[in-house]
N, CA, C and O atoms as a GROMACS GRO file, in nm:
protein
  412
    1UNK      N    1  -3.573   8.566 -11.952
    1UNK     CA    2  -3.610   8.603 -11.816
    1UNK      C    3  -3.633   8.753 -11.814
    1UNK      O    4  -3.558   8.831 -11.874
    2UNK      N    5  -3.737   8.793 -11.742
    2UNK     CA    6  -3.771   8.947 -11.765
    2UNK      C    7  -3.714   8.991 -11.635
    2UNK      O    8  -3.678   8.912 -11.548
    3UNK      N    9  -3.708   9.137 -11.627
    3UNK     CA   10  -3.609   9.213 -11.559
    3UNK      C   11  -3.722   9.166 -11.357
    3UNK      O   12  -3.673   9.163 -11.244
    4UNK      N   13  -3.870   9.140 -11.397
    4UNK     CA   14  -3.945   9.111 -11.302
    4UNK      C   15  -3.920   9.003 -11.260
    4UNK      O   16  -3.920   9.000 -11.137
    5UNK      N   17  -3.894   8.895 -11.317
    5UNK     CA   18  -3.846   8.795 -11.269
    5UNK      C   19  -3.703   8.800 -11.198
    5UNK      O   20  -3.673   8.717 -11.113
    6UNK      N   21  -3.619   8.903 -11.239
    6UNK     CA   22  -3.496   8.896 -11.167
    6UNK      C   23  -3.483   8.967 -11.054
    6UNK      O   24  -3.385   8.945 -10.982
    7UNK      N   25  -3.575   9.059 -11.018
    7UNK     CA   26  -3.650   9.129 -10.909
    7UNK      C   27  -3.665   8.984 -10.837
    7UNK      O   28  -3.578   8.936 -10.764
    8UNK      N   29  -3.804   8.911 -10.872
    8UNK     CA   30  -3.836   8.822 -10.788
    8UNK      C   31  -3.682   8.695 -10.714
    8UNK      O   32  -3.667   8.635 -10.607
    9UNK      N   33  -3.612   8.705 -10.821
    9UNK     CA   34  -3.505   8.583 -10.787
    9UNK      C   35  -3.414   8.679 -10.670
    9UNK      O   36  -3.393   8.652 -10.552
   10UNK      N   37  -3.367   8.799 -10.751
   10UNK     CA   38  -3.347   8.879 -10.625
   10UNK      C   39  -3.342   8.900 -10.495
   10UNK      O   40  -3.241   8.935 -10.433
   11UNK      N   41  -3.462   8.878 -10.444
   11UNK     CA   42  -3.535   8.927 -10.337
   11UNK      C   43  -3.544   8.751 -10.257
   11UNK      O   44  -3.531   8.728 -10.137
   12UNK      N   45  -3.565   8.673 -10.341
   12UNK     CA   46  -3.555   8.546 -10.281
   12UNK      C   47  -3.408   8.520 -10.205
   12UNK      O   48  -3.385   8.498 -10.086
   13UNK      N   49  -3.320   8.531 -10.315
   13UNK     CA   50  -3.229   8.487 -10.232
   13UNK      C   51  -3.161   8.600 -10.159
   13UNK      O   52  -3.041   8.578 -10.142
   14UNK      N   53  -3.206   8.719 -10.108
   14UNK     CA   54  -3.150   8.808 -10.028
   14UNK      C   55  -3.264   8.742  -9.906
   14UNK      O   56  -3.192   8.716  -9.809
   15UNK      N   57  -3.377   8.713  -9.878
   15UNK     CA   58  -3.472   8.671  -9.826
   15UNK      C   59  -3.397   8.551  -9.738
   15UNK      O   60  -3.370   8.559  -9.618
   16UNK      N   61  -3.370   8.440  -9.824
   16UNK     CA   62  -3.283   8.338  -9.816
   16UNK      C   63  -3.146   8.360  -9.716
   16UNK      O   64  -3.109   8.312  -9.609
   17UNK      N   65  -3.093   8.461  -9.811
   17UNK     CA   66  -2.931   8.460  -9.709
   17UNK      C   67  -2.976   8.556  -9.578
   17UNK      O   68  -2.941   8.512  -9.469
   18UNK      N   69  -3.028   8.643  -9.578
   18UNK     CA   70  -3.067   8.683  -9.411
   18UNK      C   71  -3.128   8.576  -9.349
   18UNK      O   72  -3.102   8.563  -9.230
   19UNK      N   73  -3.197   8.503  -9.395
   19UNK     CA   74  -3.250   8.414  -9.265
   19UNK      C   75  -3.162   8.312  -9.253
   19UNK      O   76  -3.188   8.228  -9.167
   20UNK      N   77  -3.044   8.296  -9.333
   20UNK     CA   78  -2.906   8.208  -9.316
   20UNK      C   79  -2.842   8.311  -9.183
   20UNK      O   80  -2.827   8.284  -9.064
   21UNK      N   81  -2.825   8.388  -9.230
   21UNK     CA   82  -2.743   8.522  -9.130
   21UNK      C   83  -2.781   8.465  -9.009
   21UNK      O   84  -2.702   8.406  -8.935
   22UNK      N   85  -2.928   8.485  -8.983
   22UNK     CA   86  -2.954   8.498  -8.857
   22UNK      C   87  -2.964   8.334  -8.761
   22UNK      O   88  -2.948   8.323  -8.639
   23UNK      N   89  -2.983   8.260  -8.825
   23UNK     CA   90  -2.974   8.100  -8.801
   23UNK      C   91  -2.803   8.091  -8.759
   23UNK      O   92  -2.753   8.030  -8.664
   24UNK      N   93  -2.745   8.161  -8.848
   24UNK     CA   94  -2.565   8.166  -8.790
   24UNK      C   95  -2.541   8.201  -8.652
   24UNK      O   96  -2.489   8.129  -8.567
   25UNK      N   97  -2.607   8.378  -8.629
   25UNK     CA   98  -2.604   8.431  -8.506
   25UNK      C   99  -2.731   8.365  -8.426
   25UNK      O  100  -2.735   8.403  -8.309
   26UNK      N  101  -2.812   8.294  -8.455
   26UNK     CA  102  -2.890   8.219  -8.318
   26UNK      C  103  -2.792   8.109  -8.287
   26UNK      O  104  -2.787   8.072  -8.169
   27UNK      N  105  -2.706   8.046  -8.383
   27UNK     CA  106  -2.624   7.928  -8.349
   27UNK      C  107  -2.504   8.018  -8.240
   27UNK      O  108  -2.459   7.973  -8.134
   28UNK      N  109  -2.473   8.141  -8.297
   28UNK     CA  110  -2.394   8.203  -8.183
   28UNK      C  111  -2.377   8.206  -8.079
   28UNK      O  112  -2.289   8.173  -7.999
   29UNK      N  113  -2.529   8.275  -8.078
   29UNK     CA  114  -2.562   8.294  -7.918
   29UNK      C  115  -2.589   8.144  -7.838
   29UNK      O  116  -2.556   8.123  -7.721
   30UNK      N  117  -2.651   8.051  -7.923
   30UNK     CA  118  -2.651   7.929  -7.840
   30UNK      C  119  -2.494   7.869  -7.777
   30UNK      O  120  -2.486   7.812  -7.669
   31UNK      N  121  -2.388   7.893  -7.857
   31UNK     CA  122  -2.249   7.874  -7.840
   31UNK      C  123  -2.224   7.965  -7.714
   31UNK      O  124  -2.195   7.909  -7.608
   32UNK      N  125  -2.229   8.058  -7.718
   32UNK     CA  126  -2.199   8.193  -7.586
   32UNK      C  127  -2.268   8.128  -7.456
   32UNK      O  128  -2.204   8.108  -7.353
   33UNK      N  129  -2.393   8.098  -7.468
   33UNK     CA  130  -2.485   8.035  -7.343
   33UNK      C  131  -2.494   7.934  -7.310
   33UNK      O  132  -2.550   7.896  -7.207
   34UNK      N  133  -2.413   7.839  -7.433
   34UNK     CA  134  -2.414   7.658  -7.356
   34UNK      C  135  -2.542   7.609  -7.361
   34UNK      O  136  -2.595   7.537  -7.276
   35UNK      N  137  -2.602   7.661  -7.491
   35UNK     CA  138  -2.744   7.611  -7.532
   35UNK      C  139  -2.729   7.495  -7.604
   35UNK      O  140  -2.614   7.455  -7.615
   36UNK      N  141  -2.868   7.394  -7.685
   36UNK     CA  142  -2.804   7.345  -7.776
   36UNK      C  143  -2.783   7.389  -7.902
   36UNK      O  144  -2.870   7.462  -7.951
   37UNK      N  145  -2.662   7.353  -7.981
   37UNK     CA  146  -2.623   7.432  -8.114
   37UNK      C  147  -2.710   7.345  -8.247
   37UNK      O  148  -2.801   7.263  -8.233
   38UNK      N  149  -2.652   7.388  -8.367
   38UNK     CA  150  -2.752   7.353  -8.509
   38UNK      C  151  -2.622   7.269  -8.527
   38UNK      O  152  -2.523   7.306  -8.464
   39UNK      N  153  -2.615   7.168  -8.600
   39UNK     CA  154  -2.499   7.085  -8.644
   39UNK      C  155  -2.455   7.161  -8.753
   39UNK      O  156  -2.539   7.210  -8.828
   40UNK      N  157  -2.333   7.179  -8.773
   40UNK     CA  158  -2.224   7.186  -8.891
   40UNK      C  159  -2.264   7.193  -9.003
   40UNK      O  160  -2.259   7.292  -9.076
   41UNK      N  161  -2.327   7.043  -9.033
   41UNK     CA  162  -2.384   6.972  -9.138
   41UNK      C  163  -2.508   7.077  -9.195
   41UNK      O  164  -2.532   7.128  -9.305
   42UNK      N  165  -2.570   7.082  -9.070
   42UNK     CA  166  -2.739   7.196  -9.090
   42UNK      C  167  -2.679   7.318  -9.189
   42UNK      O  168  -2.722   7.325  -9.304
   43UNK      N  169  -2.583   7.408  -9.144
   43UNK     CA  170  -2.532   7.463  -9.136
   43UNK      C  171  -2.465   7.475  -9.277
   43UNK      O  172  -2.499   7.577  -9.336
   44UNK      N  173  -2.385   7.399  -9.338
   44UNK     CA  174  -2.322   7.390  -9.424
   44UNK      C  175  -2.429   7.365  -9.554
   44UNK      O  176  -2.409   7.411  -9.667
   45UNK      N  177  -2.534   7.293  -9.519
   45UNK     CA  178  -2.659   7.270  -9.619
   45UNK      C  179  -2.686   7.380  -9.630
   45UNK      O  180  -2.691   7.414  -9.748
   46UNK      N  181  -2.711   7.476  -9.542
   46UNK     CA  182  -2.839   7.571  -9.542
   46UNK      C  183  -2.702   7.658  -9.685
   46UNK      O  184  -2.719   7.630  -9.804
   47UNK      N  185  -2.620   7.724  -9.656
   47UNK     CA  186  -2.510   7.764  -9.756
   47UNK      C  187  -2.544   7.700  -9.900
   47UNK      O  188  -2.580   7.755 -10.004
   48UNK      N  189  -2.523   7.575  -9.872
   48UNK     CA  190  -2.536   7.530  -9.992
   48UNK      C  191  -2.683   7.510 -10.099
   48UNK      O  192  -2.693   7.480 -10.218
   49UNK      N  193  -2.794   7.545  -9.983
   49UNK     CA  194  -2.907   7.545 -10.077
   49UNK      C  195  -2.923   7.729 -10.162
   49UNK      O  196  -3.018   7.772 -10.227
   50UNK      N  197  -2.809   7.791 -10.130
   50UNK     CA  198  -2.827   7.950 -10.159
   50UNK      C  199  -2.806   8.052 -10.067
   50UNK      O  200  -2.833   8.168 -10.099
   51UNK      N  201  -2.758   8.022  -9.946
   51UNK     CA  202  -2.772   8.095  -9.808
   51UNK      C  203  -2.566   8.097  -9.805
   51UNK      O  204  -2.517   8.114  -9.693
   52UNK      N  205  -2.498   8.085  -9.888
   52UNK     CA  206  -2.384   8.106  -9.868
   52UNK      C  207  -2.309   8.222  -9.856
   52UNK      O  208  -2.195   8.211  -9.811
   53UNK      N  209  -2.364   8.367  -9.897
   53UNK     CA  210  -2.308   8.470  -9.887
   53UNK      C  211  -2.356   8.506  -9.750
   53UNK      O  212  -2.275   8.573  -9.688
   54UNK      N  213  -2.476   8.476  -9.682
   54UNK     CA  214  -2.528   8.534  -9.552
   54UNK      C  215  -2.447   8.420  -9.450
   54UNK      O  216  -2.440   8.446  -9.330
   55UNK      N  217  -2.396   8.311  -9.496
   55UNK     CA  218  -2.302   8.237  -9.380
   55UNK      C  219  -2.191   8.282  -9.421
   55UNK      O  220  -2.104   8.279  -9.334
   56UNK      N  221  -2.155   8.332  -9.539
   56UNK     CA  222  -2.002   8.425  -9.503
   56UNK      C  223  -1.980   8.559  -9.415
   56UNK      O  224  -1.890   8.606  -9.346
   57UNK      N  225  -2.135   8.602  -9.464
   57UNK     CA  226  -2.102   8.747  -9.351
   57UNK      C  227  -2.145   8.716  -9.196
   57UNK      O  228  -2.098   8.787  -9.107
   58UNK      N  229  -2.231   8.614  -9.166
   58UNK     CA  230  -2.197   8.592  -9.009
   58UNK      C  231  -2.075   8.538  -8.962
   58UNK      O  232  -2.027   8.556  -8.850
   59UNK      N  233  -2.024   8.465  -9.061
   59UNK     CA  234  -1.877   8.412  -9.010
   59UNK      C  235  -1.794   8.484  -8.998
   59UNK      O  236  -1.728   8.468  -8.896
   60UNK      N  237  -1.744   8.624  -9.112
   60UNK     CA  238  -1.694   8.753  -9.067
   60UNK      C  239  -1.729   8.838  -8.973
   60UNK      O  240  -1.657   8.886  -8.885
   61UNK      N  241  -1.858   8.860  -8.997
   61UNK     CA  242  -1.925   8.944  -8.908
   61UNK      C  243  -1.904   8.906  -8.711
   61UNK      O  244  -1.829   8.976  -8.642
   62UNK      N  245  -1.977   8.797  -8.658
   62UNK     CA  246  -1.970   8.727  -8.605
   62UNK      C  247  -1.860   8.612  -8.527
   62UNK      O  248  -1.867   8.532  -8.434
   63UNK      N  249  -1.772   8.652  -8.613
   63UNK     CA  250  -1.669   8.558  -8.600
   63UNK      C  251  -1.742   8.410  -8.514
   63UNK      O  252  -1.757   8.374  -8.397
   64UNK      N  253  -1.770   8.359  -8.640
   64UNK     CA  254  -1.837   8.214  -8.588
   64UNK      C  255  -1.760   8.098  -8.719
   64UNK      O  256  -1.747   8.092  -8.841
   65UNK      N  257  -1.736   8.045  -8.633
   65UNK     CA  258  -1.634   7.916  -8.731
   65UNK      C  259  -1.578   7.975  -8.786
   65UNK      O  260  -1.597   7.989  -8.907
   66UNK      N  261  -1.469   8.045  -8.709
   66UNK     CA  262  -1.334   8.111  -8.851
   66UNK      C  263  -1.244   8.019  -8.847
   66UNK      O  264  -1.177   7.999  -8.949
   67UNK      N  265  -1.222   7.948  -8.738
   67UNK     CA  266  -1.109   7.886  -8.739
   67UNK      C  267  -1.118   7.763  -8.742
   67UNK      O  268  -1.015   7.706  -8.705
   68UNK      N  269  -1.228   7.676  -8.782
   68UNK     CA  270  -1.294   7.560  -8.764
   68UNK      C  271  -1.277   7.456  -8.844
   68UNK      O  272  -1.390   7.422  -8.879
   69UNK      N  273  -1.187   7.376  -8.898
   69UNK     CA  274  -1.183   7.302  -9.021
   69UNK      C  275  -1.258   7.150  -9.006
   69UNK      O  276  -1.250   7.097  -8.896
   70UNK      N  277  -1.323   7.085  -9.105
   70UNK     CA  278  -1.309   7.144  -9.244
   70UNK      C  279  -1.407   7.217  -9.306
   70UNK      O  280  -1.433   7.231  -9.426
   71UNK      N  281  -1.486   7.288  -9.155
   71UNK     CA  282  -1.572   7.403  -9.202
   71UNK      C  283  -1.565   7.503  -9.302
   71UNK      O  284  -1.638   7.534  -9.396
   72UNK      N  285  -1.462   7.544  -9.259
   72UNK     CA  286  -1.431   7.641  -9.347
   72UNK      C  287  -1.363   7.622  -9.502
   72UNK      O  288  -1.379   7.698  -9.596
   73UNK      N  289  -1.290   7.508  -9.499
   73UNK     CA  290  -1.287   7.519  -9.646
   73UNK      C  291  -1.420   7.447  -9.722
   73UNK      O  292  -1.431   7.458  -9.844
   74UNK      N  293  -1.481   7.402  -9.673
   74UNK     CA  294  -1.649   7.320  -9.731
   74UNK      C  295  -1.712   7.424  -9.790
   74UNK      O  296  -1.749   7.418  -9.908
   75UNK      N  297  -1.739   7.578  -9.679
   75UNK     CA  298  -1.807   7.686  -9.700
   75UNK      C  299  -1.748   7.738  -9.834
   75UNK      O  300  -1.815   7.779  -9.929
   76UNK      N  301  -1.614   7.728  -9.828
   76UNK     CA  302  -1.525   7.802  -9.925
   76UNK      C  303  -1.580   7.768 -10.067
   76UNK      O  304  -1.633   7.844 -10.148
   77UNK      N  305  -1.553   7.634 -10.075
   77UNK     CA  306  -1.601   7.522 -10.209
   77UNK      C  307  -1.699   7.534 -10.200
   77UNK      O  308  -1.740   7.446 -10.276
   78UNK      N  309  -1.774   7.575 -10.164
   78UNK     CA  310  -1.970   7.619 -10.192
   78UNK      C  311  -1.976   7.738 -10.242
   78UNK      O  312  -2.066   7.769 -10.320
   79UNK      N  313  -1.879   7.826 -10.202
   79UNK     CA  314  -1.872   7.975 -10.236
   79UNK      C  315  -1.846   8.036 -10.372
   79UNK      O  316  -1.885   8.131 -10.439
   80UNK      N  317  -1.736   7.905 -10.381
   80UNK     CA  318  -1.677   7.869 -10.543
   80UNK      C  319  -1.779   7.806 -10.638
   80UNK      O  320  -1.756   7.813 -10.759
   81UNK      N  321  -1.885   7.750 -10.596
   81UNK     CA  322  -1.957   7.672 -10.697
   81UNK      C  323  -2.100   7.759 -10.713
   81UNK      O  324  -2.173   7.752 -10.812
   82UNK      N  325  -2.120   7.829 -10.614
   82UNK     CA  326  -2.171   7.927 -10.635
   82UNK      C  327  -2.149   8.048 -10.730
   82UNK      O  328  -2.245   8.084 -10.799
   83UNK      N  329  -2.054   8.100 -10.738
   83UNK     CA  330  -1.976   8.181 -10.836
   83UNK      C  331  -1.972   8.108 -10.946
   83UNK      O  332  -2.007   8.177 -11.043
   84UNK      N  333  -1.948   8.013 -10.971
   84UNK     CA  334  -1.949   7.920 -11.107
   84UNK      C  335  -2.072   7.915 -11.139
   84UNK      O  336  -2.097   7.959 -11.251
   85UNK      N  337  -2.155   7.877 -11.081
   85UNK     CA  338  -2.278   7.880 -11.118
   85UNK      C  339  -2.357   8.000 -11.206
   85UNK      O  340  -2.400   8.022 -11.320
   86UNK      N  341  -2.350   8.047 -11.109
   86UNK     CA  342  -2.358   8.252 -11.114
   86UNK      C  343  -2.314   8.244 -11.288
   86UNK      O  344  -2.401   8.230 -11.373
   87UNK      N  345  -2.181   8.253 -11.319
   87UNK     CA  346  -2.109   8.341 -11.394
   87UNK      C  347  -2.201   8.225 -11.530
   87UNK      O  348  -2.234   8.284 -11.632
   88UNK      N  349  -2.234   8.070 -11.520
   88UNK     CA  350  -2.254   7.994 -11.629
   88UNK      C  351  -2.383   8.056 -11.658
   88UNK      O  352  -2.425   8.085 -11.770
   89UNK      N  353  -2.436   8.071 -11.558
   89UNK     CA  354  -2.637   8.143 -11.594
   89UNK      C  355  -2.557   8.298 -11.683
   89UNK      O  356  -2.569   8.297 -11.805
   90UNK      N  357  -2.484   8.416 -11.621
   90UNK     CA  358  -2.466   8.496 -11.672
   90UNK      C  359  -2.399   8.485 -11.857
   90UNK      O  360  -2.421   8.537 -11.966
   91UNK      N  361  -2.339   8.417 -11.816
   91UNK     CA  362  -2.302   8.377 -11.986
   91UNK      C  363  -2.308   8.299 -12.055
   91UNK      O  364  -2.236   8.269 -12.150
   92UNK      N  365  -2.429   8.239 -12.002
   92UNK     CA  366  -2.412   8.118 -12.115
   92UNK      C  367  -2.639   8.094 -12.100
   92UNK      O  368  -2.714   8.003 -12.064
   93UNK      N  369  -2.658   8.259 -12.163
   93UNK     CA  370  -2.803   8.247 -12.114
   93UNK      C  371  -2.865   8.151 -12.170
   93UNK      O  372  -2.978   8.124 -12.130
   94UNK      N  373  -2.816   8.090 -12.258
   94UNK     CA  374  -2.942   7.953 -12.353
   94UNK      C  375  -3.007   7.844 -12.203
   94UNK      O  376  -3.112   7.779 -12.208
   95UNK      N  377  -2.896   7.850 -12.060
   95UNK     CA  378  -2.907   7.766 -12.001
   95UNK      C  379  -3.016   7.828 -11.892
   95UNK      O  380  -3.059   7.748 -11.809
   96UNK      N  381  -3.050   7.928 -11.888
   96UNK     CA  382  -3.096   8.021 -11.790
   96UNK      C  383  -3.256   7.923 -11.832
   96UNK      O  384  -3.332   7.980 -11.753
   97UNK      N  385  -3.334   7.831 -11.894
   97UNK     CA  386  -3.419   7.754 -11.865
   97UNK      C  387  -3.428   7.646 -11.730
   97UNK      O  388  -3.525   7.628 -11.656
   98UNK      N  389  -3.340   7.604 -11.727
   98UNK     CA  390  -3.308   7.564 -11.601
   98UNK      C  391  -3.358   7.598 -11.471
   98UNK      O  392  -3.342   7.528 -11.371
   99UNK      N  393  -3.413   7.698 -11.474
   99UNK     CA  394  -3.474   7.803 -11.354
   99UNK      C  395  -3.590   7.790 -11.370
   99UNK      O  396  -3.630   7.796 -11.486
  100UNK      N  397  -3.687   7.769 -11.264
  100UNK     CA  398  -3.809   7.776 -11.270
  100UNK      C  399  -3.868   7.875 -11.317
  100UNK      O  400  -3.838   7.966 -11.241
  101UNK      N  401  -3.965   7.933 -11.433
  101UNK     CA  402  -4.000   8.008 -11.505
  101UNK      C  403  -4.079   8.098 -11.369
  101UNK      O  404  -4.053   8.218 -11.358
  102UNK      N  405  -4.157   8.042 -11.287
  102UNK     CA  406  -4.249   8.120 -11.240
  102UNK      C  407  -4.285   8.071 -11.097
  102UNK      O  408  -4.354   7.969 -11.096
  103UNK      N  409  -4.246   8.130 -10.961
  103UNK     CA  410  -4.292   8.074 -10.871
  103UNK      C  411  -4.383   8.164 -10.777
  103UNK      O  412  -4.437   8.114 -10.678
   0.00000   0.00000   0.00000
């Protein structure tokens, strides 16, 4: 993988977790106004397709589902498999094919 490609993966999933961020705080504000909200479920996917560090910082940030179970430990165990993930691409590069070469 060239250092351009990690630019591009980069930028995706920072791309990715802000528009998680902000899907958190539109679910906010719908909560504050008695709008309708995004389900849990929506919510917990969107984390889990790569958007999990930007639903941790609206949940800090925001204080949105801090206290919410079993929200919060679901997010948690996504957070964790994320990091696992992470650390198996970082060291164990033979597997780093796995990744789409070029999008």
């Amino acid at each position: 993988m060239t250092m351009t490609d990690i630019i591009k993966w980069a930028l995706l999933f920072l791309a990715l977790n802000l528009l998680v961020f902000w899907i958190y705080f539109f679910d906010k504000q719908a909560s504050r106004h008695g709008r309708r909200r995004i389900s849990e479920r929506t919510l917990l996917l969107l984390a889990l397709v790569g958007g999990s560090l930007g639903a941790l910082a609206a949940q800090q940030l925001l204080r949105h589902k801090t206290r919410k179970e079993p929200f919060r430990s679901i997010l948690a165990a996504i957070l964790i498999l994320h990091g696992a993930l992470i650390a198996v691409l970082a060291f164990v590069p033979q597997w780093s094919f796995l990744l789409p070469q070029d999008f």
